[in-house]
C-alpha positions as CSV (number, residue, x, y, z in Angstrom):
1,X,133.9,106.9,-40.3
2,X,137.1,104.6,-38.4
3,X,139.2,103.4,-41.6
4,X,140.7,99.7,-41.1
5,X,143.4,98.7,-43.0
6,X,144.5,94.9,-43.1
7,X,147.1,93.3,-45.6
8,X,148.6,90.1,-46.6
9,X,151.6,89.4,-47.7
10,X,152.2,89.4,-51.4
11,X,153.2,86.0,-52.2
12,X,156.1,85.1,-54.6
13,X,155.5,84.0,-58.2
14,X,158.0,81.3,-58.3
15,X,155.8,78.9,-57.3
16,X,152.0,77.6,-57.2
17,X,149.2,79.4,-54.3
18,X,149.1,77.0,-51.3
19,X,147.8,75.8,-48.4
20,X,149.9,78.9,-46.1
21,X,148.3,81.3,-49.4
22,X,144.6,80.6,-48.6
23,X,145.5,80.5,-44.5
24,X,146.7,84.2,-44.5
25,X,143.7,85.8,-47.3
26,X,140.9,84.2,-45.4
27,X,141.7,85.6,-42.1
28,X,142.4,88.8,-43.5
29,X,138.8,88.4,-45.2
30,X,137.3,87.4,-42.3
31,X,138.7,90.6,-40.4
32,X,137.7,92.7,-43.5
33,X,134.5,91.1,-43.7
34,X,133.3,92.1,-39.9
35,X,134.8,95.4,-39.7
36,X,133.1,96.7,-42.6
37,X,129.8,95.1,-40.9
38,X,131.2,97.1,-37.6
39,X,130.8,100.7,-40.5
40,X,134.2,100.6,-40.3
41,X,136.0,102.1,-43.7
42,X,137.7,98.9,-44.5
43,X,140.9,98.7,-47.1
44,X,142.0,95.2,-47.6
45,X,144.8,94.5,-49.5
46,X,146.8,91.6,-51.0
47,X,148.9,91.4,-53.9
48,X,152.0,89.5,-55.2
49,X,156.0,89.5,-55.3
50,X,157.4,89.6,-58.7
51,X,160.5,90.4,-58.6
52,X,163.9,89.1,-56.8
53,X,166.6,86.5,-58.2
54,X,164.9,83.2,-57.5
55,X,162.1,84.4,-59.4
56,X,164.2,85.1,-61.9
57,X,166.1,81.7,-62.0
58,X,162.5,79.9,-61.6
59,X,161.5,81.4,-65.3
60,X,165.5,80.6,-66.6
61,X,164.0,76.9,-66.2
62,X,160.6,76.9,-67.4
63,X,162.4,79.1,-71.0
64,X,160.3,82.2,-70.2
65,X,160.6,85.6,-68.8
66,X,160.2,86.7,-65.6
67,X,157.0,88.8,-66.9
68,X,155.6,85.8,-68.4
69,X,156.1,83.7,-65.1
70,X,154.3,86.3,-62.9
71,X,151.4,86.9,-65.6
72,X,150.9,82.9,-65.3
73,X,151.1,82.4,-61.3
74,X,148.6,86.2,-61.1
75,X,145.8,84.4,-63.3
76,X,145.9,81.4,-60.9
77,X,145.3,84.1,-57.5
78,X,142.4,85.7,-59.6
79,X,140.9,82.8,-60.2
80,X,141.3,81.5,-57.1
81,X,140.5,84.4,-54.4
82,X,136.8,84.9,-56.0
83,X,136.0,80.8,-55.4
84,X,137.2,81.2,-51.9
85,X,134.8,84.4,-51.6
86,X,138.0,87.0,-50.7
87,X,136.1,90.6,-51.0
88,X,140.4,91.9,-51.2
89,X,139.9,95.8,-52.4
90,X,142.7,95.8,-54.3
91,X,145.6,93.2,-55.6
92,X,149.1,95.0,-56.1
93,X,151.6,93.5,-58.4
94,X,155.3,94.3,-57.8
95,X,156.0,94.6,-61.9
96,X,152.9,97.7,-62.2
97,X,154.3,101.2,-62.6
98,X,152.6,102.2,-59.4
99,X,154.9,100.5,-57.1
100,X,157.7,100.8,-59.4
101,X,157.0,104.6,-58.6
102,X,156.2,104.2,-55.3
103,X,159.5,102.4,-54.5
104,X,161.8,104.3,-56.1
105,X,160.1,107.4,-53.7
106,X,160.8,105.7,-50.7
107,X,164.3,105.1,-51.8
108,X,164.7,109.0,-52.1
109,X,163.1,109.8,-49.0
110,X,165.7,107.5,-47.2
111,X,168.8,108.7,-49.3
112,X,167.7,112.9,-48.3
113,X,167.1,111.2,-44.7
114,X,170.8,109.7,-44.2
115,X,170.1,106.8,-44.2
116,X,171.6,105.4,-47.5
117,X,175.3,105.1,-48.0
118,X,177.4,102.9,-50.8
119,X,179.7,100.6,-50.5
120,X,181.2,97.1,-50.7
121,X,179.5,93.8,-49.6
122,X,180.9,90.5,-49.3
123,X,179.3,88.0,-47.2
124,X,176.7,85.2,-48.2
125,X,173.5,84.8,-49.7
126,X,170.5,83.0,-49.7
127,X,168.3,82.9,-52.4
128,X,165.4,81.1,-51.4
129,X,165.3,83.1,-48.1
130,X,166.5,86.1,-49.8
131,X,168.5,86.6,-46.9
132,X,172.2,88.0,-45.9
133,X,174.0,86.1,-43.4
134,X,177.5,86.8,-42.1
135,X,180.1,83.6,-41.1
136,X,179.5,84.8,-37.8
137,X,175.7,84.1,-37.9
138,X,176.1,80.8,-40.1
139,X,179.3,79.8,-37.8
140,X,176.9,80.8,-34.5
141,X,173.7,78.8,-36.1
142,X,175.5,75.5,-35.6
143,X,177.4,76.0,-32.2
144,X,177.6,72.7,-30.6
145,X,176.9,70.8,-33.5
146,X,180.5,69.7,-34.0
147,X,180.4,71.7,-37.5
148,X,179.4,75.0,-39.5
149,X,177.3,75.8,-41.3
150,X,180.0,77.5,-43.5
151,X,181.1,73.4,-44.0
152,X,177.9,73.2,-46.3
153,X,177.2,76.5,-47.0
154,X,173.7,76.3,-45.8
155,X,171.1,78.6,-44.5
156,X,170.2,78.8,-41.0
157,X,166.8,79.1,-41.6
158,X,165.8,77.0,-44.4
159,X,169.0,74.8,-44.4
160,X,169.5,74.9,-48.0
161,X,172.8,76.3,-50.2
162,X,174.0,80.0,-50.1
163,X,176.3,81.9,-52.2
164,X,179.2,84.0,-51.5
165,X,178.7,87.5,-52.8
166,X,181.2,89.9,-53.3
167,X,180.0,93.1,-55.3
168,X,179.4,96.9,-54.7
169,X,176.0,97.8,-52.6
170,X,174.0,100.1,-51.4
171,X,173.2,99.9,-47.6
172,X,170.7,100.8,-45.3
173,X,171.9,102.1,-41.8
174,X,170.0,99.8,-40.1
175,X,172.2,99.9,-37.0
176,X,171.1,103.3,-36.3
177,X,167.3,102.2,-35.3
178,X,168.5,99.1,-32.6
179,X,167.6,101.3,-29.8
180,X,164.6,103.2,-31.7
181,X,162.7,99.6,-32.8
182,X,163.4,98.2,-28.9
183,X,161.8,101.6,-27.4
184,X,159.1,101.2,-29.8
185,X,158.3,97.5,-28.9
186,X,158.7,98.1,-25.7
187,X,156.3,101.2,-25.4
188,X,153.7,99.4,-27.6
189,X,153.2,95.6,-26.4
190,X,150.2,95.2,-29.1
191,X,153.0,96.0,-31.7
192,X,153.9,92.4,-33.0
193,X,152.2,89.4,-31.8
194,X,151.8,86.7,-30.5
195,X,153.7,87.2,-27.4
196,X,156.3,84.5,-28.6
197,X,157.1,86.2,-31.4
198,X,157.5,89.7,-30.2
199,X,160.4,87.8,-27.7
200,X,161.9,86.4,-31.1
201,X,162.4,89.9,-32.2
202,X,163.2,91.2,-29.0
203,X,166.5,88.6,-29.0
204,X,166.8,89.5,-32.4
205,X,167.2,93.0,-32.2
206,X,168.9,92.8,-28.5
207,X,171.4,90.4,-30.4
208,X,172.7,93.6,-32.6
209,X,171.6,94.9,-35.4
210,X,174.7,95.6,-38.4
211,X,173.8,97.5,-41.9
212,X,172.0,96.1,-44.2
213,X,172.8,95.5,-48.2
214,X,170.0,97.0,-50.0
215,X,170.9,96.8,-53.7
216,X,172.4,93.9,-56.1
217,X,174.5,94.3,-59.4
218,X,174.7,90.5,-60.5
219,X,170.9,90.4,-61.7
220,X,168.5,93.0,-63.5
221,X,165.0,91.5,-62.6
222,X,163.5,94.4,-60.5
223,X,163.2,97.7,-59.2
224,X,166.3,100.1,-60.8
225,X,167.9,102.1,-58.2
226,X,167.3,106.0,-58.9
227,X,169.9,107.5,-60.7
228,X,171.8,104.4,-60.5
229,X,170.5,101.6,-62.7
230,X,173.2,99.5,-62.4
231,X,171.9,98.1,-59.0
232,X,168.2,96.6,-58.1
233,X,166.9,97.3,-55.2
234,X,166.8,94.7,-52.9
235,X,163.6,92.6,-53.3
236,X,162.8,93.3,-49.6
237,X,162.8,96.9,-49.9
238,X,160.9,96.3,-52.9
239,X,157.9,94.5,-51.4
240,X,157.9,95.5,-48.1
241,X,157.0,99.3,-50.0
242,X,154.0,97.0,-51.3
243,X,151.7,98.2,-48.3
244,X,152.4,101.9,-49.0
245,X,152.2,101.6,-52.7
246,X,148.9,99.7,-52.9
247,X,147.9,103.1,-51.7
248,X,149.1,104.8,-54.3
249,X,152.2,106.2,-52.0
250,X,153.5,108.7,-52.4
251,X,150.6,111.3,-53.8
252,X,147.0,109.7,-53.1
253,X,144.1,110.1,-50.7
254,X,143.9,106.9,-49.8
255,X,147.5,107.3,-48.5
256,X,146.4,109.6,-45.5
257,X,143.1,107.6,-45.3
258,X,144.2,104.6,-44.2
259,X,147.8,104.5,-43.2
260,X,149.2,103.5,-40.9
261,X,147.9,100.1,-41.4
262,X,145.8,98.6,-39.0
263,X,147.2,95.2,-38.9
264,X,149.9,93.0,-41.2
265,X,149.2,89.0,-41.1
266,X,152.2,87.6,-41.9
267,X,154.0,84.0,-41.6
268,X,156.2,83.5,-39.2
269,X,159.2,82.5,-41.5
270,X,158.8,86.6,-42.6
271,X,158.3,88.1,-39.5
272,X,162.5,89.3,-39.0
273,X,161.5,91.5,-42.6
274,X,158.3,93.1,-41.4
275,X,159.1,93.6,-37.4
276,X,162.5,94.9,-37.8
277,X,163.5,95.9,-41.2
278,X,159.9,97.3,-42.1
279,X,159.7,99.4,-39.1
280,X,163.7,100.5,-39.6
281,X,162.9,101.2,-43.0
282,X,159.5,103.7,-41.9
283,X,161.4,105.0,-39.2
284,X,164.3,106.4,-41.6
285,X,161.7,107.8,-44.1
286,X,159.6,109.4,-41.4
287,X,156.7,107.8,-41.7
288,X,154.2,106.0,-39.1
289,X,154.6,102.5,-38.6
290,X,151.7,100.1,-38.7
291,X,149.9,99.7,-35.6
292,X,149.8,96.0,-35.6
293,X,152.0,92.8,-37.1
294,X,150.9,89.3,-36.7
295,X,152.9,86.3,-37.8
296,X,150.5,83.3,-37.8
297,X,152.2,79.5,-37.8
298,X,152.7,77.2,-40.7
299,X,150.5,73.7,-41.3
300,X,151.7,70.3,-41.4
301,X,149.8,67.3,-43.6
302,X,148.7,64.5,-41.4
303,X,151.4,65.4,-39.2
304,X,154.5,66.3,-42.0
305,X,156.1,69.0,-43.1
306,X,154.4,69.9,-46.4
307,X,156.7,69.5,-49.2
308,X,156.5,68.6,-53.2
309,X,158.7,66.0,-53.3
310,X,156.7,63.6,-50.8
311,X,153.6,64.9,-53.0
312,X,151.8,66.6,-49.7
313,X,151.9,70.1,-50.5
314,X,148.4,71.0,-50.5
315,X,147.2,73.1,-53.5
316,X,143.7,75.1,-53.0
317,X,142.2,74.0,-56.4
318,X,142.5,70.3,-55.1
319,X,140.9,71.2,-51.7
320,X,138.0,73.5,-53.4
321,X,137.1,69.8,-55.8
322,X,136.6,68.5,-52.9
323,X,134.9,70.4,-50.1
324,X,132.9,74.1,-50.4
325,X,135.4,77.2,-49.7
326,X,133.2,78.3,-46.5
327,X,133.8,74.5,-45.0
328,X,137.5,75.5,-45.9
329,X,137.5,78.5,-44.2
330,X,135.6,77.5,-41.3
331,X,138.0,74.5,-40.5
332,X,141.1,76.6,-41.0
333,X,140.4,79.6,-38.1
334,X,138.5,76.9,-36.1
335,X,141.2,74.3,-35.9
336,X,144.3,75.8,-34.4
337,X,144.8,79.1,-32.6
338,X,145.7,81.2,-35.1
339,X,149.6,82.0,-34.1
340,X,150.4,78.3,-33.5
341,X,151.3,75.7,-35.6
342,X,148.7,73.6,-37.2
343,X,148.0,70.0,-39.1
344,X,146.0,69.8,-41.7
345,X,144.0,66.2,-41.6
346,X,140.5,66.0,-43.8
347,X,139.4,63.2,-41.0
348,X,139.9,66.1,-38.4
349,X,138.0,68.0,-40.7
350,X,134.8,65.8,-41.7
351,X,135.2,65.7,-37.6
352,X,134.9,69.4,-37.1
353,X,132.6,70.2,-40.1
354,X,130.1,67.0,-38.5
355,X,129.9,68.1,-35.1
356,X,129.8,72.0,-34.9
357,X,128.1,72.8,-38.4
358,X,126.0,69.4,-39.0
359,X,125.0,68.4,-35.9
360,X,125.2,71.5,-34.1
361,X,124.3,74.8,-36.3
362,X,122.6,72.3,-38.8
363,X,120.3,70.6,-36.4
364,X,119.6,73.8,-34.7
365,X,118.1,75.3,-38.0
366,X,116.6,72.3,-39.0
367,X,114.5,71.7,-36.3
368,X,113.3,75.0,-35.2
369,X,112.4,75.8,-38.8
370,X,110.3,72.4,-38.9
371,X,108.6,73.1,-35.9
372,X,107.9,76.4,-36.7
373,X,106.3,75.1,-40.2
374,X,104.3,72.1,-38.1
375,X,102.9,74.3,-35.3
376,X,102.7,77.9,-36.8
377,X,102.7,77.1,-40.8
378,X,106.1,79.0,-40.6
379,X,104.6,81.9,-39.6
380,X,106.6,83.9,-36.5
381,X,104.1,84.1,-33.9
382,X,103.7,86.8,-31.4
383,X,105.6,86.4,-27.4
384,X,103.5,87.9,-24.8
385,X,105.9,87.1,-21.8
386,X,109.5,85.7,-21.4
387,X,110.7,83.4,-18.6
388,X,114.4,83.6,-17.0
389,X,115.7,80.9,-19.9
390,X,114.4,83.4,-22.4
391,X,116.0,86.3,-21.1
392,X,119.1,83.9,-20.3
393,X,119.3,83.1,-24.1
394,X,119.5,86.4,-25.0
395,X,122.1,87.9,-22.8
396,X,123.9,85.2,-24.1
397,X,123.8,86.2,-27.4
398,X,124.3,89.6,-26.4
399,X,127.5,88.7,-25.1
400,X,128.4,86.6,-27.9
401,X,128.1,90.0,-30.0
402,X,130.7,91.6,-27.7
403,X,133.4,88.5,-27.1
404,X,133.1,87.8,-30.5
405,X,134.3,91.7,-31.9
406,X,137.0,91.5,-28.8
407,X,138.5,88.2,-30.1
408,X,138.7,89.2,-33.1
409,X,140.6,92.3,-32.5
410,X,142.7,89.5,-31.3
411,X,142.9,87.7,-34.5
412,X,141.8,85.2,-32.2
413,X,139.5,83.1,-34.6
414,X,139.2,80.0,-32.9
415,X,137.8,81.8,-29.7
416,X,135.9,83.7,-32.0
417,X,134.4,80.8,-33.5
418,X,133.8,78.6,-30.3
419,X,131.9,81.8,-28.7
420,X,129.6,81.4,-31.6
421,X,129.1,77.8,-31.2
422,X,128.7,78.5,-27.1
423,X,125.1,79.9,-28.4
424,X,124.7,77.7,-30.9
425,X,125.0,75.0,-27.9
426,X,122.4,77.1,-25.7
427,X,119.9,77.3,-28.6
428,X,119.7,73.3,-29.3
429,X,119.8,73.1,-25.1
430,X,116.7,75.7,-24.7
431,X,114.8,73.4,-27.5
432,X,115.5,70.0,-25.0
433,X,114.7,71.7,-21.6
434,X,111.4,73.3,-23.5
435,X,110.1,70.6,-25.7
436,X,108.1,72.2,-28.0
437,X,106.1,68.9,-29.4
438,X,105.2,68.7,-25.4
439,X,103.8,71.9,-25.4
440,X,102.1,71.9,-28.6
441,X,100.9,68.5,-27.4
442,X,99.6,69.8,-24.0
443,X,97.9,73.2,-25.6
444,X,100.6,75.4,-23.9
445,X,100.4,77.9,-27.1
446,X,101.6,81.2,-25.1
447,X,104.9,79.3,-24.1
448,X,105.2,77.4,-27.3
449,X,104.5,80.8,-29.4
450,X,107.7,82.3,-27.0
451,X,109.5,79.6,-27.9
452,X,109.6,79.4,-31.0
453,X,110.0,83.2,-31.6
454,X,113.5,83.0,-29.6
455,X,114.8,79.8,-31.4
456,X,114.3,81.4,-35.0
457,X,115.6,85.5,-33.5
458,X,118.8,83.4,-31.9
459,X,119.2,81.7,-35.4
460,X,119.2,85.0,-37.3
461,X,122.0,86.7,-35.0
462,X,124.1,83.3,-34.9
463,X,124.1,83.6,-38.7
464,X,125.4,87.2,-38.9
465,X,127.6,86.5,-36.2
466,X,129.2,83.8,-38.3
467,X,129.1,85.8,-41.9
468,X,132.3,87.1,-42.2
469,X,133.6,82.9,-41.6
470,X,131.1,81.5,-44.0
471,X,129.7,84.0,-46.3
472,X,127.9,81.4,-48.6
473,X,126.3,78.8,-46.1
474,X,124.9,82.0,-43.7
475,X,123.3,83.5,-46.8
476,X,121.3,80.3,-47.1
477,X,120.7,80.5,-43.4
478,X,119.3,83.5,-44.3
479,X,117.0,83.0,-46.8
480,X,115.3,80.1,-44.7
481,X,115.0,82.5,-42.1
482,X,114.4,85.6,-44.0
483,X,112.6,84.6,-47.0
484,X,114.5,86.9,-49.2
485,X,116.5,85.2,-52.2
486,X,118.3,88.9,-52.0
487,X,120.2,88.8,-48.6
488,X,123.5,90.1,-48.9
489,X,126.4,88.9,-46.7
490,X,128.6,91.4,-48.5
491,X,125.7,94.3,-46.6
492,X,125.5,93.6,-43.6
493,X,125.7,95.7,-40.6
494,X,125.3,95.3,-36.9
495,X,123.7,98.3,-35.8
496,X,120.9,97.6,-38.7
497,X,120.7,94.1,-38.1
498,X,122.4,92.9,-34.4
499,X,119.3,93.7,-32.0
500,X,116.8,91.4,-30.4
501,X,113.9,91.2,-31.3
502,X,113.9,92.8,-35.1
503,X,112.3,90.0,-36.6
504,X,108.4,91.2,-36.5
505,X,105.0,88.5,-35.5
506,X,103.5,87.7,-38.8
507,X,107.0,87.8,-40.9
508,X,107.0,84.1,-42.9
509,X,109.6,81.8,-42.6
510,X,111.0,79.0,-45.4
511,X,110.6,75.5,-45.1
512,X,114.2,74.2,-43.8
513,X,116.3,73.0,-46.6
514,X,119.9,71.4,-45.8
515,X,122.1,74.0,-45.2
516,X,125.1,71.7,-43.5
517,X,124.3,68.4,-44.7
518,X,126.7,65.5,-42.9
519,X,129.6,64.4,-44.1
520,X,130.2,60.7,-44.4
């Protein structure tokens, strides 16, 4: 059996889950979700980031420990991944003793490898970013702009305050892989994606690559360095190891099962960590690298910047009071191509959700499941011959089945999605060009008996096409269809189930019941 593994990022405790949270878990559920339906042996993991000095300043203000802070913010993720139907196999906290263990191996293996030497850092800092910049870069971030960045001390990238560090570090030859990460991108074009942000890494890494500090001495919350406990591993290091220790790196089965991963979704404000340092750091310890790394775009609000103070910054709980998680999930890989930027509006939604689900899949299941009920007391009648609209309706489908696997090998879920609703268009345009009350009405019961056998097969492979998307809503497509309270969408599997032509004359059919009811 072909193993997949996908991950998430684990997300930082130092604030609430988000908007960006729920973006990056449902599109690795979604892939999760149809690979295990392809018999794939699937690992799916996601997790959390404990440790690191702005998590440690966040619980200095609240009067608590960093322990407690974490143990607070992981309650609200299991809460929350379960009402959003994430089928994750496994949720790794940074804090557990098997990462603790698991990082401190991969610092060995690259101290025995070379790659780890000590000495003396003093450049600046950002917290926030948990990034080191040098005056060069901050002085070279604002060229042209009449000033520096060293005028404010600000970040480059997030444009807020950084400190001036001056202690004794570890570092990480990091320099020694420039030539080693380009040859690899270059030899492997699939490597990072999309296109725009493999050239981001490519100028990146092109630009020069200089050691990096891997340890810190002025704070204590994390990872110990071996032998060494005066320093912490840098948080990077840290939770970047996340992907190997979820697998119980270094002695574990599922270690040589599923590594090297299949795919990493990230952001795109983390991609410089996981296409350059990541890759560096597995290089050095002579391990594989992942196969794939995918930094997806950040969402606006009705067109700003999501941010607490302008009260904006939308929190999952608040979205789940208001709409169903599968309408969440649908609208999310539907709206925006999936490496682009996105804004989040719940007019465009209502829009989306009304026209593709209500009026589209909706009406679709609806009707042909009332007619089916009116003219054959919902009873699948048998086809004795198929005309070329027929047959055209199912090599559409047919093809749906294949586009839809290739885009999303893509992580291409909006192409994914609008190949579905290609079919879904077909089906409500082969019940207008038949007109089933016309031939019901003229006695034409062969063609109306074919007809209404392809409306309600196309329905069934629509639904398990869309599954992995909308788990809930397709399991109530399929107990209309199926009249089985007992469908699973967490058991389904193409070869079983993706043929024409399965569902048998004679097999009884629900009455239709609302499964996408309009929103006003």
């Amino acid at each position: 059996m072909q193993s997949y593994y996908v991950t998430t990022p684990i997300y930082y405790v130092n604030d609430e889950p988000h908007l960006g949270h729920m973006y990056t878990t449902i599109a690795a559920d979604v892939l999760a979700r149809h690979k295990r339906m392809m018999e794939h042996d699937v690992f799916f993991l996601t997790g959390v980031d404990e440790h690191g000095q702005k998590v440690q300043q966040a619980a200095e203000k609240r009067g608590i420990t960093p322990i407690e802070l974490a143990d607070q913010v992981v309650q609200r993720y299991a809460s929350l991944w379960p009402e959003l139907s994430i089928s994750h196999d496994d949720f790794i906290r940074t804090s557990s003793e098997r990462h603790q263990a698991g990082v401190a191996e991969m610092w060995k293996l690259l101290l025995d490898n070379g790659s780890i030497y000590k000495d003396f850092y003093e450049d600046w800092y950002c917290v926030p970013c948990e990034t080191y910049w040098t005056e060069t870069q901050l002085q070279d971030a604002t060229a042209g702009e009449g000033k520096s960045c060293l005028d404010t001390a600000t970040c480059p990238d997030c444009k807020r305050s950084v400190e001036k560090i001056q202690e004794e570090s570890y570092f990480f030859k990091l320099s020694d892989f420039q030539d080693k990460l380009l040859e690899h991108i270059h030899n492997n074009p699939d490597f990072i994606a999309p296109e725009s942000r493999k050239n981001e890494v490519l100028r990146f890494v092109e630009g020069g690559l200089r050691d990096l500090s891997i340890s810190r001495t002025t704070f204590s919350w994390g990872v110990a360095v071996p032998d060494d406990e005066g320093h912490v591993i840098y948080v990077w290091i840290d939770a970047l190891s996340n992907y190997l220790t979820g697998l119980g790196f270094p002695d574990s089965a599922k270690t040589e099962q599923y590594w090297p991963a299949d795919l990493h979704l990230i952001g795109k404000d983390i991609l410089r960590f996981h296409a350059v340092y990541w890759p560096a750091m597995l290089m050095a310890a002579g391990l594989p690298l992942p196969k794939r790394i995918f930094a997806h775009g950040w969402w606006t609000v009705d067109g700003e910047k999501m941010s607490k103070s302008k009260g904006n910054a939308l929190k999952p709980a608040d979205l789940l009071e208001r709409y169903d998680a599968d309408t969440l999930r649908y609208f999310l890989l539907r709206e925006v191509p999936f490496g682009s930027d996105g804004d989040f509006s719940e007019n465009a939604l209502k829009l989306r959700y009304n026209s593709e689900l209500a009026n589209d899949v909706g009406n679709l299941l609806n009707r042909s499941l009332s007619m089916l009920q009116k003219y054959r007391a919902g009873v699948l009648p048998e086809v004795s011959e198929e005309e070329p609209q027929d047959r055209a309706l199912i090599a559409d489908i047919e093809a749906m089945q294949r586009e839809v696997d290739e885009h999303l090998n893509q992580q291409a879920f909006h192409l994914a999605i609008e190949r579905i609703s290609q079919v879904v268009r077909h089906g409500n345009r082969y019940v207008a060009d038949n007109a089933p009350w016309v031939l019901a009405k003229e006695g034409n019961e062969t063609r109306l008996n074919t007809v209404l056998y392809h409306l309600v097969e196309a329905l069934r492979l629509i639904a398990l096409q869309l599954s992995p998307f909308m788990p809930t809503k397709t399991q109530q497509m399929f107990h209309q269809i199926l009249n089985d309270e007992q469908v699973d969408t967490n058991n389904l599997h193409f070869h079983e189930q993706a043929g024409w032509g399965l569902l048998k004359s004679g097999h009884v059919c629900q009455k239709p019941s609302p499964v996408f009811p309009r929103m006003e």
